[in-house]
Every structure is written in structure tokens, then in C-alpha cells.
C-alpha positions as CSV (number, residue, x, y, z in Angstrom):
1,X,7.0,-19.7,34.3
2,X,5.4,-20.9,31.2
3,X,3.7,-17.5,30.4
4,X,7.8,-16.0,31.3
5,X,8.6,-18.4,28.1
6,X,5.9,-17.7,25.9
7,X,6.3,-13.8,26.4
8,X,10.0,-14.4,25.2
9,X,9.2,-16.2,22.7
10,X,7.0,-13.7,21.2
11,X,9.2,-10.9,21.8
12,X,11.9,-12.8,19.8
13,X,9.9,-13.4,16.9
14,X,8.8,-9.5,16.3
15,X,12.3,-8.7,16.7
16,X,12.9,-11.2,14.0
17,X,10.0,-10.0,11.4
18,X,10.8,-6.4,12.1
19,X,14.6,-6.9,11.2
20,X,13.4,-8.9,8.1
21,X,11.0,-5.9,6.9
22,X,13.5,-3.4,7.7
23,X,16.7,-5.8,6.1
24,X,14.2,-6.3,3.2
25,X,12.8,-2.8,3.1
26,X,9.5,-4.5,1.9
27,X,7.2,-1.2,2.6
28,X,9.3,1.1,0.4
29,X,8.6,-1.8,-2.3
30,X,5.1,-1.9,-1.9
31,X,4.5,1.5,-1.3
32,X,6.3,2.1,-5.3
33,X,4.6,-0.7,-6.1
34,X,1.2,0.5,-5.2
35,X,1.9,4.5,-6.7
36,X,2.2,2.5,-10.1
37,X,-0.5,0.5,-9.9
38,X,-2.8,3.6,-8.6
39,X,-1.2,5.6,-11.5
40,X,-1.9,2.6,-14.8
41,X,-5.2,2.7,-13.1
42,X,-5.6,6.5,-13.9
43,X,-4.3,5.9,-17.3
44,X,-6.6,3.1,-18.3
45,X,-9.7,5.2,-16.9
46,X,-8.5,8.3,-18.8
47,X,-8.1,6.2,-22.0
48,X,-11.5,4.1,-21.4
49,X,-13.7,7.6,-21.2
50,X,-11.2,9.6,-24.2
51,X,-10.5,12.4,-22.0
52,X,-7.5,14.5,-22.3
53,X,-4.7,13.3,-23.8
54,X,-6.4,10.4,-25.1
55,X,-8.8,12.6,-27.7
56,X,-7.0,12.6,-30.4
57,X,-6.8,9.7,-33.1
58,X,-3.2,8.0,-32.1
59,X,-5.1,7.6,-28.8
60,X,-3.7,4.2,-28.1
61,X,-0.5,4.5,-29.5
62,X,-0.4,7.1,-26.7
63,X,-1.5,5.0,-24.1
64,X,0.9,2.4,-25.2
65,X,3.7,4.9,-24.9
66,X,2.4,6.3,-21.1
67,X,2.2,2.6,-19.8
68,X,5.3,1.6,-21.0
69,X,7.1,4.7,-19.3
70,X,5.5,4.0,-16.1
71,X,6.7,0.2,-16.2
72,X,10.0,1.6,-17.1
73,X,10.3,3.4,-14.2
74,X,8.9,1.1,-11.7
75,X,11.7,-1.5,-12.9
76,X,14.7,0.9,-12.9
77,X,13.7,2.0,-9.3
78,X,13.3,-1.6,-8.0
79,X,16.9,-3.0,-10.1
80,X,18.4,0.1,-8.4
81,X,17.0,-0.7,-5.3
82,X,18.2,-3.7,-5.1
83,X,21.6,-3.1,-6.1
84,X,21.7,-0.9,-3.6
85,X,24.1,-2.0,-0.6
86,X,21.8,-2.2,2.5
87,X,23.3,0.6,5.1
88,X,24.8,-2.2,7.7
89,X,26.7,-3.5,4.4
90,X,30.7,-2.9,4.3
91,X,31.1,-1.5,0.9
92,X,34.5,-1.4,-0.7
């Protein structure tokens, strides 16, 4: 009987987390998340070793301006995401 419980129990709590990761779409975050973070790593190993575009003189200026576009970008996605209604939501 006890194991009856605790097998219920379990199963109610995965239905829980799943319905919070789902609700809370937490792997589309962290999956844009992570694409960013790959892609400032690129740039700072690209700037670090002067390669191409970062062999000119206004090399940092550059870097400056490539870093800034890829924060940009990762912030309008995540405000748009969530201002997003969530698909259950009643939207009027």
C-alpha cells in the first residue's frame, strides 16, 4: 500500500515540474541563452588572437560594437518572450 502511495506521489510531482518547465518555457530560455553565450565566446577568441575582423586598428571599438549587438538581441528576444501570452492564456 505504502509503495501504491509513494508511486503516486512521484507521479504527481513530475506532472507538476513538467507543467512548470513547459508553463515557464525554461529550455527555450536557456537554450538562447546558451547560443549567446557560445557566440561572445567566439567573439572574445577572435578579438584575443586579431583574426578577421579584428585586424584592423579600431579593433576594439569593433568588438565593442559586435558584443553590444549580441546583448541587444538576447534582451529583445527574452522582453518579447515574456510578453508573450502563454498559448493556454485568454487573450483579448
Amino acid at each position: 500500500m505504502t509503495n501504491e502511495i509513494a508511486i503516486g506521489v512521484f507521479g504527481v510531482v513530475v506532472a507538476v515540474i513538467a507543467s512548470l518547465l513547459a508553463l515557464l518555457r525554461l529550455q527555450e530560455h536557456w537554450i538562447s541563452y546558451r547560443a549567446t553565450a557560445e557566440a561572445l565566446k567566439t567573439e572574445k577568441f577572435v578579438f584575443l588572437t586579431q583574426t578577421q575582423p579584428y585586424d584592423k586598428e579600431d579593433a576594439f571599438h569593433l568588438l565593442v560594437q559586435r558584443v553590444e549587438a549580441l546583448l541587444s538581441k538576447e534582451y529583445t528576444e527574452w522582453m518579447q518572450a515574456m510578453m508573450k501570452p502563454s498559448k493556454g492564456e485568454n487573450t483579448l
